[in-house]
C-alpha positions as CSV (number, residue, x, y, z in Angstrom):
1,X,16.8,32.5,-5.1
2,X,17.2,33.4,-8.6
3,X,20.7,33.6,-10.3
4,X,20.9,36.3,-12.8
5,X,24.2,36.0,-15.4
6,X,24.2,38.0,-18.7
7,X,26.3,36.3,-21.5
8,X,27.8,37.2,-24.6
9,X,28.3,40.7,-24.0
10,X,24.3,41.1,-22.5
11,X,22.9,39.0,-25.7
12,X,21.7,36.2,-23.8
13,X,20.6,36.5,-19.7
14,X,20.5,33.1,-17.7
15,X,17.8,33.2,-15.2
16,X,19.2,29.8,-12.8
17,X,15.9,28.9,-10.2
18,X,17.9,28.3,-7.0
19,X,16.1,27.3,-3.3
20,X,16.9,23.9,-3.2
21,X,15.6,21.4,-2.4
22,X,12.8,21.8,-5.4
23,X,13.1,25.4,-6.6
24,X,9.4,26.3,-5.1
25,X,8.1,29.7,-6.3
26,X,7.6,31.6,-3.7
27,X,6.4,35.1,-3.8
28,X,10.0,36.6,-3.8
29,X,10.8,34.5,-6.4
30,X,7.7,35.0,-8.6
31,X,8.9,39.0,-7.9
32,X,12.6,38.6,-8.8
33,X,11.9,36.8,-11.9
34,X,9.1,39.4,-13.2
35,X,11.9,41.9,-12.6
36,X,14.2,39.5,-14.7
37,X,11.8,39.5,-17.8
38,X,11.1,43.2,-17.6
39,X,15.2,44.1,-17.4
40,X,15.5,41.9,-20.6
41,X,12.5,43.2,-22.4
42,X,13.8,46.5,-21.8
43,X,17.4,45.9,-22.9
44,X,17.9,46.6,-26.8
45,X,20.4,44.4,-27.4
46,X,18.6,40.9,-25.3
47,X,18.4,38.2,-27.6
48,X,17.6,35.3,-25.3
49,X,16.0,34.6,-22.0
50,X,17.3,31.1,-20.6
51,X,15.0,29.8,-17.7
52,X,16.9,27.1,-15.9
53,X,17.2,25.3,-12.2
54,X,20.0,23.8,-10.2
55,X,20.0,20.5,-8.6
56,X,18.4,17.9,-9.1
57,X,14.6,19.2,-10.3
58,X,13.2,21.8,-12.3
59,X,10.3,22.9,-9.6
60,X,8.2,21.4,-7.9
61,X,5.6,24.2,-8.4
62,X,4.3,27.6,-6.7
63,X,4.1,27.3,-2.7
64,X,1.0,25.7,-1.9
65,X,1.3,27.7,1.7
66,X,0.6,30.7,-0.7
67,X,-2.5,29.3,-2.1
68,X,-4.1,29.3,1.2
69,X,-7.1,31.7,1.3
70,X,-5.9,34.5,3.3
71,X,-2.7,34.8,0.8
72,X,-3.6,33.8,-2.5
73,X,-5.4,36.9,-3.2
74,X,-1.9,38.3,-3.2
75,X,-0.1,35.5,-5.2
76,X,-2.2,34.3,-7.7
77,X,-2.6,37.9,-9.7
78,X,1.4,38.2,-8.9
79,X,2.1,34.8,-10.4
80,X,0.0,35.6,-13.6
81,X,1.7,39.0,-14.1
82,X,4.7,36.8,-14.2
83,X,3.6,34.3,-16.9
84,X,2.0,37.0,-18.8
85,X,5.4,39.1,-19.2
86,X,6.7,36.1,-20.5
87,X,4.3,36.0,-23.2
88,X,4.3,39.1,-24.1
89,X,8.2,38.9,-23.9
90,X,9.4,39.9,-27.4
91,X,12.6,38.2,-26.8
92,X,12.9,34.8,-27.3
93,X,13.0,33.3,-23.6
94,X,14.2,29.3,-23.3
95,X,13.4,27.1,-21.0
96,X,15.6,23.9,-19.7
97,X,14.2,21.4,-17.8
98,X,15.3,18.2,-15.8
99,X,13.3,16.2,-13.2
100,X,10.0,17.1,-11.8
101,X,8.9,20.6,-13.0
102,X,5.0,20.5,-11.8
103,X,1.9,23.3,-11.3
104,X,3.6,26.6,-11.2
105,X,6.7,25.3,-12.3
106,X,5.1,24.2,-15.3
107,X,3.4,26.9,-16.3
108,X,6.5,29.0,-16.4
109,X,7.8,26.5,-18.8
110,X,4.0,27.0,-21.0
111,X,5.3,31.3,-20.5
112,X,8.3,30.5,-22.4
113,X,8.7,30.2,-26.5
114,X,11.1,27.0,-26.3
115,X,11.3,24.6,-24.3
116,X,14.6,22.1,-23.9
117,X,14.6,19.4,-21.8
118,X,16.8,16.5,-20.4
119,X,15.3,12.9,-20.4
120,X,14.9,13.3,-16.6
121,X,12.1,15.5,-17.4
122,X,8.4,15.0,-16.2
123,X,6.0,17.9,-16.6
124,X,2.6,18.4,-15.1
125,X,0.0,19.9,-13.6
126,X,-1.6,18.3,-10.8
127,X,-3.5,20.9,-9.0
128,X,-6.9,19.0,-8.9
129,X,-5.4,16.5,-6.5
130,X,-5.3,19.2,-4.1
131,X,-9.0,20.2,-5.3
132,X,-8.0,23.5,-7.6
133,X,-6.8,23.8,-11.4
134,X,-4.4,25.5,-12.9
135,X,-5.5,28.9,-14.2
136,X,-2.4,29.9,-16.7
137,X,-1.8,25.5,-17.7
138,X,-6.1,26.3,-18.6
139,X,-5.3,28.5,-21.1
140,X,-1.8,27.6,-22.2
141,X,-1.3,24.3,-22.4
142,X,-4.7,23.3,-25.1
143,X,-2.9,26.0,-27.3
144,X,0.4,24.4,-26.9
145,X,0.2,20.1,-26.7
146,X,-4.1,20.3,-28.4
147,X,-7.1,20.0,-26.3
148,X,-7.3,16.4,-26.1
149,X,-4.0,15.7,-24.4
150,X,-4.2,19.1,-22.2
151,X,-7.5,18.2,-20.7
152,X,-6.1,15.0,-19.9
153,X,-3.0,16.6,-17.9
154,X,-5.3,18.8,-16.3
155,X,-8.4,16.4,-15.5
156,X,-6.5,13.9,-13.8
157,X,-2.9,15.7,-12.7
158,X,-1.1,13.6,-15.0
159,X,2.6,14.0,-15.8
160,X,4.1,13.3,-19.2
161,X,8.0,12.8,-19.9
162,X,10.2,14.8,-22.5
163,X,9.5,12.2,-25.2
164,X,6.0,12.2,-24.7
165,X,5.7,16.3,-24.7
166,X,8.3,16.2,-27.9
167,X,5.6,14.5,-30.0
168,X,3.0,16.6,-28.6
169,X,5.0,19.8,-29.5
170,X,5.7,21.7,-26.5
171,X,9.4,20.0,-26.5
172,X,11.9,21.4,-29.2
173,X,14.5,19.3,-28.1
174,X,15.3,16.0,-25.9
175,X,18.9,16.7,-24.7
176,X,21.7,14.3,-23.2
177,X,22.1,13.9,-19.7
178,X,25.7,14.8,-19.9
179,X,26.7,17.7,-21.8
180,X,23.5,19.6,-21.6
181,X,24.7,23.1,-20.9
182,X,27.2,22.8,-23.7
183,X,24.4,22.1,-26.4
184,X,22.2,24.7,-25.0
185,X,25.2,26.9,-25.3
186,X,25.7,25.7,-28.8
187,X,22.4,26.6,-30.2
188,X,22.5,29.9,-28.5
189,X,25.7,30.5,-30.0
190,X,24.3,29.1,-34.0
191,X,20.5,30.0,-33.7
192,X,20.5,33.4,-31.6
193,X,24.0,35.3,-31.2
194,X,24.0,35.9,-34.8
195,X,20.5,37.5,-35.1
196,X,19.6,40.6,-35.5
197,X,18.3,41.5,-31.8
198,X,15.7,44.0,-33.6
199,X,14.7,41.8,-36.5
200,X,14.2,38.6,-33.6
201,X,11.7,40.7,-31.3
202,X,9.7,41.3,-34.3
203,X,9.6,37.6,-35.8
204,X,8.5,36.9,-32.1
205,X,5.8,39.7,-31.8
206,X,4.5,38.1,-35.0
207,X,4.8,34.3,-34.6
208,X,3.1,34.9,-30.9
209,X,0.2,37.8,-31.2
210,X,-2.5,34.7,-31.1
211,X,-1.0,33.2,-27.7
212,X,-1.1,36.8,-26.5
213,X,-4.5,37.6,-27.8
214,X,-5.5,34.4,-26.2
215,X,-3.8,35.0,-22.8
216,X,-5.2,38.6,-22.8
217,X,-8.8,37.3,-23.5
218,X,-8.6,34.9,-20.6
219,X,-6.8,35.2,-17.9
220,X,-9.3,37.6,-16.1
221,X,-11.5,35.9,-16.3
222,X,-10.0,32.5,-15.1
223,X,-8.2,34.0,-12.5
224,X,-11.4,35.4,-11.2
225,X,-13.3,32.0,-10.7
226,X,-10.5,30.7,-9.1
227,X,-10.3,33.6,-6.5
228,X,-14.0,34.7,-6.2
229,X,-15.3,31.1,-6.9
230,X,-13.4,28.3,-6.7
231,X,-11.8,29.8,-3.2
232,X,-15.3,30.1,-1.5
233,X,-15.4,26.2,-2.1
234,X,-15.0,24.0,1.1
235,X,-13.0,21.3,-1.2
236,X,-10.7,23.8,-2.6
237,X,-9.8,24.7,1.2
238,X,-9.7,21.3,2.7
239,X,-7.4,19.8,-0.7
240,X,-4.8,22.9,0.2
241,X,-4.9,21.8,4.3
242,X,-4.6,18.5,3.5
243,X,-1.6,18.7,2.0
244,X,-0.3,20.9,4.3
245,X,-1.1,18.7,6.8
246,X,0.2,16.0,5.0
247,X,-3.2,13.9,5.1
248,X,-5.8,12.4,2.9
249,X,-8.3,15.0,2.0
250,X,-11.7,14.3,2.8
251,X,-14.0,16.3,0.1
252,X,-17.6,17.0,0.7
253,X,-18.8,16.6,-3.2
């Protein structure tokens, strides 16, 4: 499910998302991928994480079968272990992106320092069409892209293309369609291989300690209402069977 290739000696890992068709994160992904960011925080000589998908799309987001109530308890606090080891990761991690890459999906994309993506891209978070939010894109995504636009993505489940996010600064680069592993291989090779691996984790414990002071204020907290309030909610319920059931919901407030 997730393809693990170190490069360049075990400088730069290359985490691939693979469980076609949409690369959904299911629990045993959320665990292999946790394991992948603690191997390369671990590793003294890691320069780079790079966070990318095969086929088609990016992810269509975390399992919504796992949100149900008798199993989110489990996933939820798993899932945020995993975004919060990639902010706390003090080497520089990468994501690239094509096609959709929505809710969960996303918000591995907000865990990461960079973000590249290919024109095809459309991010978003669009949890509240299925009557819950998303407790990592809460926190992340105003620091990241500004209040204004973030409460819009979150609010209404809107998606915004690569262009769109490149003005609003979660977006380092736009990249070609064709020829997009051999740029991303080029700026590994100019921006990262020559760095010191030492002197990097420390520019990025730096550059990063008021994401992670943020992150550590909040995510208890969030991740509480969502499991101890939001849950006990009869829309929160009926939005997740809906979609399951492939239906209209029909919400009671």
């Amino acid at each position: 499910m997730v393809n693990v290739e170190e490069r360049y000696e075990g400088r730069v890992v290359v985490a691939t998302l693979d469980l076609p068709k949409g690369n959904v994160l299911t629990a045993a992904m959320i665990g292999e991928l946790t394991d992948v960011v603690s191997r390369v925080q671990e590793s003294p000589g890691a320069r780079a994480l790079v966070i990318g998908a095969e086929g088609r799309h990016f992810s269509f987001g975390a399992s919504v079968e796992e949100h149900q109530a008798d199993q989110v308890g489990d996933m939820l606090p798993a899932f945020h272990r995993l975004i919060g080891a990639l902010v706390h990761c003090d080497v520089t991690t990468v994501a690239v992106v094509q096609g959709q890459c929505l809710g969960g999906g996303f918000e591995l994309v907000l865990g990461c320092d960079l973000v590249f993506a290919l024109p095809s891209a459309r991010m978003g978070v669009p949890e509240i069409t299925l009557g819950v939010f998303p407790p990592p894109a809460s926190i992340l995504l105003p620091a990241k892209i500004g209040p204004a636009a973030a409460q819009e993505m979150i609010a209404t489940g809107a998606s915004f293309d690569a262009r769109r996010l490149r003005e609003l600064g979660l977006v380092n680069r736009v990249l070609e369609e064709e020829g997009a592993d051999d740029a991303v291989n080029a700026w590994v090779e100019k921006e990262v291989i020559p760095r010191s691996a030492a002197s990097l984790r420390f520019a990025n414990r730096a550059s990063q300690r008021a994401l992670r002071r943020l992150w550590d204020e909040d995510i208890g907290a969030v991740e509480k209402m969502y499991l101890e309030e939001l849950m006990k909610t009869p829309d929160a319920n009926e939005g997740i069977g809906a979609f399951l059931e492939k239906r209209r919901p029909r919400w009671e407030s």
